[in-house]
C-alpha positions in Angstrom: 0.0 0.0 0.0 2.6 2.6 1.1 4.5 1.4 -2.8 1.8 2.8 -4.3 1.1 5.7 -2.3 4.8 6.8 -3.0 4.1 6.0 -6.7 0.8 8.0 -6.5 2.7 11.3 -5.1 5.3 11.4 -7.8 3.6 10.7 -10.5 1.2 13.5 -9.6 4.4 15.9 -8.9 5.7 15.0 -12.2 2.8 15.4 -13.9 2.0 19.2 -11.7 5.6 20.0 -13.0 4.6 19.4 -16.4 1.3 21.0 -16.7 3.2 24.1 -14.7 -0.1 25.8 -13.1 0.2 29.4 -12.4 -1.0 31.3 -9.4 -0.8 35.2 -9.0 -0.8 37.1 -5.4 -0.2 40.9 -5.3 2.9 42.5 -4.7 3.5 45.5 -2.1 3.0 48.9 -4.2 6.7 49.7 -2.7 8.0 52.5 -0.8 9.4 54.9 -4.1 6.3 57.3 -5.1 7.4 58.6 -8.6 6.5 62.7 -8.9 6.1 64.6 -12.2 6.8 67.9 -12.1 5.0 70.7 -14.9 8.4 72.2 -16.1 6.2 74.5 -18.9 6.6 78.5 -18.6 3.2 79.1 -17.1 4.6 77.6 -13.8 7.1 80.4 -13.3 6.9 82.1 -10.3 4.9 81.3 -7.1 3.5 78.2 -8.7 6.9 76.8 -9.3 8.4 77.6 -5.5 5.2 75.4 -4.2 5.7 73.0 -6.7 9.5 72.4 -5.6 8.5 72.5 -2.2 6.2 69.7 -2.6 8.5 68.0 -4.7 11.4 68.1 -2.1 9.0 66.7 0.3 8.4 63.3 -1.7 12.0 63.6 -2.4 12.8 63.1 1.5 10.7 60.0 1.7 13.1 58.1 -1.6 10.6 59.6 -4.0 11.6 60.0 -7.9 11.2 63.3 -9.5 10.5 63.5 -13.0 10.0 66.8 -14.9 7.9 67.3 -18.0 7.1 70.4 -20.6 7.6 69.4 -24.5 9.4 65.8 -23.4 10.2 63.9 -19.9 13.7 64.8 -17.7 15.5 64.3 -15.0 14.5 66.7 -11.8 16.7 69.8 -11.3 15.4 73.2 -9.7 16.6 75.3 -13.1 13.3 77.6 -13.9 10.9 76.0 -15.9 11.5 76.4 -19.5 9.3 74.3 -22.1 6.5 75.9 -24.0 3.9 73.5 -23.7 2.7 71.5 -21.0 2.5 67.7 -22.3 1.9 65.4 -19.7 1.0 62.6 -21.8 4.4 61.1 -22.5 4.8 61.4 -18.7 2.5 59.2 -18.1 2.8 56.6 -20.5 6.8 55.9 -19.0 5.1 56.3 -15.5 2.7 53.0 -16.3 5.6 51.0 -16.6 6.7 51.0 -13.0 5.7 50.3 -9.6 4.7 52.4 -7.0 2.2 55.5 -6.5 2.4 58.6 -9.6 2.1 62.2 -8.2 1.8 64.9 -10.6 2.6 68.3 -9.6 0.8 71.0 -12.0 -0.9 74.3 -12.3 -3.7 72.1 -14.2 -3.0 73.9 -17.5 -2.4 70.8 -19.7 -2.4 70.7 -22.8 -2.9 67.4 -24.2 -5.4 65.9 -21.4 -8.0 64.8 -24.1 -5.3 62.1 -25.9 -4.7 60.7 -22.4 -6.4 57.3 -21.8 -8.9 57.2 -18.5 -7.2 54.6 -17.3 -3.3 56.7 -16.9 -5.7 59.9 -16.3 -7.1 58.1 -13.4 -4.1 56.7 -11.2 -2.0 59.6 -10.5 -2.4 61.5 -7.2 -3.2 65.0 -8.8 -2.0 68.0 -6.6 -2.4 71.6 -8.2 -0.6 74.9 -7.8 -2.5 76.9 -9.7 -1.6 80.6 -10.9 -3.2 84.1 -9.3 -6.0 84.9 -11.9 -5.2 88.1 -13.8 -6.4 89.5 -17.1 -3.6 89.6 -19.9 -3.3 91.9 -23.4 -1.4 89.9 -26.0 -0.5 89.4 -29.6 -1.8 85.9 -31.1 -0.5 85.6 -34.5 1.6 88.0 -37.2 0.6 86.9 -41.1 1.9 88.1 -44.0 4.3 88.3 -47.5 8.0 86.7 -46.3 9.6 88.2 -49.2 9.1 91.5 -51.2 11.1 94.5 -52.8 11.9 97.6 -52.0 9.0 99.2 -54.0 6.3 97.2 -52.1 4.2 97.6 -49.6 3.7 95.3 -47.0 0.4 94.1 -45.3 0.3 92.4 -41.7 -2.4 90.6 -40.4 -2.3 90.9 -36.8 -4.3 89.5 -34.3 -4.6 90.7 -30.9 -7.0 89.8 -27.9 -7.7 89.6 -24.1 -7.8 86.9 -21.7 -8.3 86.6 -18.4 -10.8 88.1 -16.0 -11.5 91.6 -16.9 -11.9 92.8 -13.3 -8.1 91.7 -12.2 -6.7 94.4 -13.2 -6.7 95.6 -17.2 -6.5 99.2 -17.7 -8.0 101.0 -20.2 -9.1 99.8 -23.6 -6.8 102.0 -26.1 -4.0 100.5 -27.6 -1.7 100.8 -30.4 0.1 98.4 -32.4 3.7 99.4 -32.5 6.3 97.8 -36.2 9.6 98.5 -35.6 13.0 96.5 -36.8 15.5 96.9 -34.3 15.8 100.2 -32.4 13.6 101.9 -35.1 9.9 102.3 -35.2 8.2 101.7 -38.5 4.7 102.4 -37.9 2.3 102.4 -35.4 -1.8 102.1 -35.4 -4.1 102.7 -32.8 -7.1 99.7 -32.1 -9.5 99.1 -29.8 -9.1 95.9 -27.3 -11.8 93.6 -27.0 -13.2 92.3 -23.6 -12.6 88.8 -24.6 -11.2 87.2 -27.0 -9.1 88.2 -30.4 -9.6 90.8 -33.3 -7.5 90.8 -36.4 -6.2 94.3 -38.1 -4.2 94.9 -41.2 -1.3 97.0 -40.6 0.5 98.7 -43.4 3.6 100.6 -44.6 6.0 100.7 -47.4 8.7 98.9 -47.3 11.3 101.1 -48.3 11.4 102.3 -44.3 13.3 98.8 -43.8 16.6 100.3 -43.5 18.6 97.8 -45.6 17.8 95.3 -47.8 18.3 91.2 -47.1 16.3 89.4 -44.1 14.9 91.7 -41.1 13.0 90.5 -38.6 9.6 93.1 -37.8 8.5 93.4 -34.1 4.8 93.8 -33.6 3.9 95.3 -30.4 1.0 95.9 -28.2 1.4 99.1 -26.7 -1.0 101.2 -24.0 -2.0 98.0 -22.2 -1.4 97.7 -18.3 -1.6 93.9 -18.3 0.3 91.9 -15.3 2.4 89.8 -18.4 4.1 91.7 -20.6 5.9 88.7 -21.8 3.1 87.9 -24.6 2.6 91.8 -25.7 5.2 91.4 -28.6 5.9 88.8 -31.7 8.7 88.5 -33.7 7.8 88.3 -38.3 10.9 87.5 -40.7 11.2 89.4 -44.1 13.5 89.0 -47.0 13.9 92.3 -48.7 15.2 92.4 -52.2 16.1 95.6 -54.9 14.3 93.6 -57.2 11.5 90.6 -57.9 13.4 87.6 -58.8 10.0 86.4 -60.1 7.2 88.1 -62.1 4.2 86.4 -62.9 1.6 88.0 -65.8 -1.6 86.3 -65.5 -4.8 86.8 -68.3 -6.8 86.0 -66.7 -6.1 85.7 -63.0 -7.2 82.1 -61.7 -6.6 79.8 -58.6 -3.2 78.6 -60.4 -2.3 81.8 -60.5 -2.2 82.4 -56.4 -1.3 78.9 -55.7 1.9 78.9 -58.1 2.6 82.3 -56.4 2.6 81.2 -52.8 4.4 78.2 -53.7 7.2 80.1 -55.8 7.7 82.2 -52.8 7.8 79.3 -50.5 10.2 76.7 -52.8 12.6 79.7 -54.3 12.5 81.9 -51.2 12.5 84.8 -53.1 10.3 87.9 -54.2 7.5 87.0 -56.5 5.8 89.8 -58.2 2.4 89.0 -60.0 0.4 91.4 -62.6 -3.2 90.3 -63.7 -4.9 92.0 -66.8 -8.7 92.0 -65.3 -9.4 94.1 -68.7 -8.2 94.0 -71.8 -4.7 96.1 -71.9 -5.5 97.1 -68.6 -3.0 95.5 -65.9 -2.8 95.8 -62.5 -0.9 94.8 -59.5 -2.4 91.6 -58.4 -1.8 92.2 -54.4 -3.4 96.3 -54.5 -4.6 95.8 -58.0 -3.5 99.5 -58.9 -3.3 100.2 -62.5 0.2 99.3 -63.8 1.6 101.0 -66.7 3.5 99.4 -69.0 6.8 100.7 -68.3 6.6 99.9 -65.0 5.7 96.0 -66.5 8.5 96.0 -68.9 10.8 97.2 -66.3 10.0 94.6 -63.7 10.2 92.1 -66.5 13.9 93.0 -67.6 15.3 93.1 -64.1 13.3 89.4 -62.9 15.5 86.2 -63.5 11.9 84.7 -64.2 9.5 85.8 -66.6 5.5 83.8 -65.9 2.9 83.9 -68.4 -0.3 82.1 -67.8 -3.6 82.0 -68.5 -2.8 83.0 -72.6 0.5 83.5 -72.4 -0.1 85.8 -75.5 -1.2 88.7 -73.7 2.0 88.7 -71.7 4.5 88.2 -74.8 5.7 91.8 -74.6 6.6 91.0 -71.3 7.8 87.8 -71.7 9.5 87.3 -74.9 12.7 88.8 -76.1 16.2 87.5 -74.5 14.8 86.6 -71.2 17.0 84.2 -69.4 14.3 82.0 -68.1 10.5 81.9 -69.1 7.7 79.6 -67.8 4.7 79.9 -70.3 1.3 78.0 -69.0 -1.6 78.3 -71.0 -4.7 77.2 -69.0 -7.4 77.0 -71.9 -7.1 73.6 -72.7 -8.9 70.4 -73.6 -11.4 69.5 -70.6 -11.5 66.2 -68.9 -10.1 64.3 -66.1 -6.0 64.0 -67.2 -3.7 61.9 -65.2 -0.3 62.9 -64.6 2.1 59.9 -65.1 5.2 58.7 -63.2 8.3 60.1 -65.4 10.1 57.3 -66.5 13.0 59.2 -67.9 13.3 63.0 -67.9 15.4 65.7 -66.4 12.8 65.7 -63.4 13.1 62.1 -62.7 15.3 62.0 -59.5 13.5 65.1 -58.4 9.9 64.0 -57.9 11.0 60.9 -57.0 9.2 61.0 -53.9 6.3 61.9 -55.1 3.0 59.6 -54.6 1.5 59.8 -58.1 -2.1 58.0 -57.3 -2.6 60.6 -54.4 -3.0 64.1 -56.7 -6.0 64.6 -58.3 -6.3 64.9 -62.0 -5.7 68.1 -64.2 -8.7 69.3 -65.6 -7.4 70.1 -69.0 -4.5 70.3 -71.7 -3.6 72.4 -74.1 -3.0 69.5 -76.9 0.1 70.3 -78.8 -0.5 70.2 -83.1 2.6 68.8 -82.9 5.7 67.8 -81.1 8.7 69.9 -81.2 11.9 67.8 -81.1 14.0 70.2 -79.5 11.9 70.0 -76.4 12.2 67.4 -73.7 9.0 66.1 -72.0 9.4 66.4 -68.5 5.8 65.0 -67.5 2.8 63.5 -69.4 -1.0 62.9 -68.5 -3.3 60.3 -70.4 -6.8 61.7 -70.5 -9.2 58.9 -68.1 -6.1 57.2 -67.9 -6.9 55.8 -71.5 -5.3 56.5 -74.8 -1.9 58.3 -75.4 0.0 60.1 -73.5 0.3 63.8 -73.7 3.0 65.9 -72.8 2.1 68.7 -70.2 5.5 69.8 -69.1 8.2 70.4 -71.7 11.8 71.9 -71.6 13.3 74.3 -74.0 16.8 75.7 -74.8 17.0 78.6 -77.4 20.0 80.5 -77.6 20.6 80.6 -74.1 17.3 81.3 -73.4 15.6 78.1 -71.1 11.7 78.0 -71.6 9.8 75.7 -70.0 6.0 75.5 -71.0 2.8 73.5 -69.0 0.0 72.8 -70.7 -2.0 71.2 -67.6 -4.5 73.4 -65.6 -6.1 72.7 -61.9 -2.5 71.5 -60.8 -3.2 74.2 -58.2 -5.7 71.0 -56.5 -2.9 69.6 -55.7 -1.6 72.2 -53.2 -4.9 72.7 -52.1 -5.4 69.5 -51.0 -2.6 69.2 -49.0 -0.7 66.1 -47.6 0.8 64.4 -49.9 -0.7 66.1 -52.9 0.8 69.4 -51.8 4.3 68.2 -51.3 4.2 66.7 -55.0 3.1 70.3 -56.0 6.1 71.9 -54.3 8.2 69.3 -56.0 7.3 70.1 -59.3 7.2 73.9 -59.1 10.8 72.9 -57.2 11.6 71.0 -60.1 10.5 73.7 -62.6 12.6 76.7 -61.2 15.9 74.7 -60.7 16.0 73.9 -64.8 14.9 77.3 -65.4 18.1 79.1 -62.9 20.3 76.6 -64.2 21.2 75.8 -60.4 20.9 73.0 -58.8 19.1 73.4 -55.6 17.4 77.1 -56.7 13.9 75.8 -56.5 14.8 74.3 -53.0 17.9 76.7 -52.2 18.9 74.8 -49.3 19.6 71.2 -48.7 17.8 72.2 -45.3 15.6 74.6 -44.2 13.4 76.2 -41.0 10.0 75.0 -41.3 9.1 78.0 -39.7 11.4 81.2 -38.9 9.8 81.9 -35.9 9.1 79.8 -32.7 7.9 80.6 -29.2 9.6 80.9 -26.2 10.1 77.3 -25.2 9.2 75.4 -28.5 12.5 74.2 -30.5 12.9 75.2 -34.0 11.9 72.7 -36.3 13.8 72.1 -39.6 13.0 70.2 -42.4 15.8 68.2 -45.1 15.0 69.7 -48.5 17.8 67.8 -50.8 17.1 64.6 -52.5 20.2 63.5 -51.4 20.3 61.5 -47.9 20.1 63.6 -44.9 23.1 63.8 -42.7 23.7 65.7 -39.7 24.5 69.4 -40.8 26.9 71.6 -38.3 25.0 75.5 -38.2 26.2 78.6 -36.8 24.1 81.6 -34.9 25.0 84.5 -34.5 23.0 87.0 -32.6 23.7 90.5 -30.9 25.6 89.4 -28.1 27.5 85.9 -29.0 27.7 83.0 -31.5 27.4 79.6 -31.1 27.7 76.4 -32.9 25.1 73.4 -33.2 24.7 70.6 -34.9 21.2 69.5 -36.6 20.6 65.8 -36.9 17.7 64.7 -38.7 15.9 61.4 -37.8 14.8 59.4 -40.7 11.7 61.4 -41.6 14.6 64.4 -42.7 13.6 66.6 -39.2 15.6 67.6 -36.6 15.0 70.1 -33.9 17.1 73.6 -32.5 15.9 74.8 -29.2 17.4 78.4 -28.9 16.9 81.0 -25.6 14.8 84.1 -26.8 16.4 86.1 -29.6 17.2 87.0 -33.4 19.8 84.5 -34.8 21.7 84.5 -38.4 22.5 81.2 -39.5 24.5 79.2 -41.5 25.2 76.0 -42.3 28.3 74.3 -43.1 29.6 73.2 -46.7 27.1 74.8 -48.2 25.6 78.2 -49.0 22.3 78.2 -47.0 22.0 81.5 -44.4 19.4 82.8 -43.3 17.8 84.2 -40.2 15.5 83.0 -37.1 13.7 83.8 -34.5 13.3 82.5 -30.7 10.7 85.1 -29.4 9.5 85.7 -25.6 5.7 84.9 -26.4 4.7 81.7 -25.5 0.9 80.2 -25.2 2.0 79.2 -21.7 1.7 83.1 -20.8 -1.7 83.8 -21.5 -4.3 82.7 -18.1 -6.4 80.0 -18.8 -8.7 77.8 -17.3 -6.9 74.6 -15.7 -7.8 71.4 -17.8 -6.6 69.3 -15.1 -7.9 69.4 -11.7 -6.8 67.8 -8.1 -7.4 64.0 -7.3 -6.4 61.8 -4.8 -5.7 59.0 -7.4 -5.4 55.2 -7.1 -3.7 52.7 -4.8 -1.6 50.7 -7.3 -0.4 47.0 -6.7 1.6 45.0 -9.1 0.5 41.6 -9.8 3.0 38.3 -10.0 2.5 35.2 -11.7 4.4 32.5 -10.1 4.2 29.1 -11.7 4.8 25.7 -10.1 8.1 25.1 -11.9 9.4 28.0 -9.8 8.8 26.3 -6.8 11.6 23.9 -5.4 10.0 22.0 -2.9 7.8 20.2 -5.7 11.1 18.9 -7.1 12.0 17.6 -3.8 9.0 15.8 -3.1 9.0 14.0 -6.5 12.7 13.2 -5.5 12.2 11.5 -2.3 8.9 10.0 -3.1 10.7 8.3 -6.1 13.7 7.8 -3.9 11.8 6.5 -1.2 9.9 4.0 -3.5 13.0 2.5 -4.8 14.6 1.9 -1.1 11.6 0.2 0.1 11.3 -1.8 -3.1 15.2 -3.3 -2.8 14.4 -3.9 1.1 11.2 -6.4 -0.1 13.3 -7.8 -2.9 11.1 -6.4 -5.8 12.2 -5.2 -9.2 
């Protein structure tokens, strides 16, 4: 009986250790609270003494401290700096470890609707928040990046008020203040709202720019007794030339018209100049559209580098014939339909628009079908109309004594842009395309092998740049200068071609190494983390938390022994009672 009792007990250990059942039990949540401090500019100040108070407290009792603005770091007690308050990320590398989350904030989060309930709801949630007060600022500066001496420029400012009105705003005259440097530009008197934002175009010629190249404008709220005057000001970068590099005549105006205008700008960075003939003979400018006179047209066509005729390019061919050096003709009065623009199997745009997702643009909606084909030209890009029948040739290249000439015979391309995403990048790559074989440069459509996607960036909020080359990005050594010193950085670009520059407050030339790109940015003192607003996240006690193990029965050595000795056992007693 006891033989097979013995047998019995290891065969069922053997066969526990093989199946290898699990059981869980709950672990202690430990004794190292992790804190998360709100490092963002709106906790300067009062909020950010309490803050580190209650963060040294957790500290004394083994406590982590984590801080976190635009990304997660490591606690020091260096002023908060990041422009935005993103406590998501926080989170998400809080979930991963034991022990209770504390966030330390002023509430004023600003990406608490992507956060999931479940992170939102563990943390222990203690607030600091900021004294209200009401607070005049400048929201947004809009207008023309580059223009010429004889221009005027237009700014679209918006202004506004938050806050409570009672805490302390004086009266409700202002004036918004241009200036470049120590000199003052213009100034215009507005009226501030009691909540909210206005917009107001602001005016002034150009020629009181003192000198011509990049300049960067400050617009500033002036006559307002506001508590921040940290968010009264924002920075706009111009390019000032003698002289359009571009001139576009357009009979009739159209949507290509503005969209090939913006995007000329944009890809070339420099001065475009468009005319429009709204009457027959009659042309005007097409920003004021103030009568032009024809001297003034020839004139600005002689001194451009590129000549654009659209719409009929007949109409413009005093303007853009002769021995210009470079001439874009684009007739839109073509045959209707839905024309598909083809992947270029071999052309000189090939390795240019390489990148470019072909089934994402829309169709053209028409083409000027040529009578016949020229053979000096080379097609640079086709379309087949419903995707049917033979191809057609809507961009062809030219060379006549010199002069380059490209001509497109495709209109609604401007959908492209207009669509955006992908389709708008492809439109930039063309028009790219287009101007570099027209300069006869490499890069002059894209200039740069990398560029600022913006030139100006709040306090806080790194500058973001973008790798315009079709050659591989690689990291790029650039040099600021700014009034006081210069220093020396290195962008590296992750495989998407962006990389990042986070710069203290302050106007900075650039340059970057091996190449010929310069240009200037802009770190400015506003940041959204100055205006008062309304605390998103509010104070909570949060959740205990308790980690959960999963031991299994192979972990557990004393199943091993008992199989061992009740084998072991078996065997003795079976050699003492003579049995196999």
């Amino acid at each position: 009986m006891s033989l097979l009792i013995l047998r019995g007990v290891a065969v069922l250990a053997l066969i526990l250790l093989l199946w290898n059942p699990a059981s869980s039990r709950l672990l202690p949540a430990g004794d190292q609270p992790l804190v998360l401090l709100d490092a963002s500019l709106s906790m300067t100040g009062a909020p950010w003494r309490a803050a580190l108070d209650t963060a040294r407290g957790f500290a004394r009792r083994r406590a982590v401290v984590w801080r976190f603005g635009t990304t997660v770091t490591a606690f020091d007690t260096t002023p908060p700096a990041a422009g935005a308050s993103h406590l998501a990320p926080a989170l998400e590398a809080a979930a991963g470890r034991a022990g209770d989350v504390v966030v330390v904030t002023d509430g004023e989060v600003d990406d608490l609707a992507g956060i999931p309930a479940d992170l939102l709801r563990r943390p222990r949630v203690i607030v600091q928040p900021r004294a209200p007060f009401v607070d005049a600022y400048v929201a947004s500066v809009e207008g023309t990046r580059h223009v010429t001496r004889t221009d005027t420029i237009r700014l679209k400012v918006s202004y506004g008020v938050a806050g409570n009105r009672g805490s302390g705003l004086g009266a409700r005259n202002a004036s918004i203040t241009v200036s470049v440097g120590e000199r003052r530009l213009t100034s215009q008197r507005v009226t501030l709202p009691d909540s909210g934002t206005l917009s107001t175009d602001v005016t002034f010629p150009v020629s009181r720019i003192p000198n011509p190249g990049w300049a960067v404008l400050e617009v500033r709220l002036d006559g307002v007794g506001d508590a921040e005057p940290r968010d009264n000001s924002r920075l706009f970068a111009i390019d000032v030339s003698l002289a359009p590099a571009a001139v576009i005549f357009a009979s009739p105006p159209d949507w290509e018209t503005r969209f090939l205008a913006r995007t000329l700008s944009d890809v070339a960075r420099v001065p475009v100049k468009v005319f429009v003939e709204t009457e027959a003979g009659r042309w005007r400018d097409g920003a004021t559209l103030v009568p032009v006179p024809t001297s003034l047209l020839t004139s600005a066509a002689a001194s451009a580098r590129l000549v654009v005729a659209m719409g009929d390019p007949e109409r413009a061919r005093a303007f853009a014939g002769g021995s210009r050096p470079a001439v874009l003709l684009w007739p839109t009065n073509g045959q209707p339909g839905d024309w598909y623009v083809e992947r270029p199997l071999s052309s000189p745009f090939t390795a240019a628009l390489a990148g470019v997702l072909w089934d994402s643009l829309p169709p053209a909606t028409a083409v000027v079908v040529q009578a016949h084909d020229s053979t000096a030209s080379t097609v640079a890009l086709a379309a087949r109309l419903a995707r049917r029948g033979a191809a057609r040739p809507i961009i062809t290249l030219e060379e006549r004594n010199g002069q380059r000439i490209a001509t497109v015979t495709a209109a609604g391309l401007w959908r492209w842009a207009f669509r955006g995403g992908a389709a708008e990048e492809g439109y930039r790559s063309v028009v790219a395309a287009l101007v570099d074989w027209l300069l006869g440069e490499r890069g002059a459509g894209s200039r740069e092998r990398a560029a600022p996607v913006t030139l100006e960036s709040p306090n806080g909020v790194p500058i973001a740049w973008h790798w315009t080359s079709p050659d591989s990005a690689r990291a790029l050594v650039i040099t600021l200068r700014s009034n006081d010193a210069t220093r020396t950085d290195t962008l590296r670009f992750d495989p998407a071609g962006r990389a990042e520059l986070l710069l203290p407050p302050g106007v900075y030339r650039y340059a970057l190494s091996g190449g010929p790109e310069q240009g200037v940015v802009a770190a400015e003192t506003y940041s959204d983390e100055w205006l008062p607003r309304v605390p998103a996240l509010t104070a909570q006690p949060g959740e205990a938390t308790a980690r959960v193990a999963s031991i299994g029965l192979r972990d557990r050595w004393w199943l091993f022994v008992i199989a061992t000795l009740a084998l072991a056992t078996e065997w003795a007693l079976r050699r003492r009672q003579g049995l196999p």
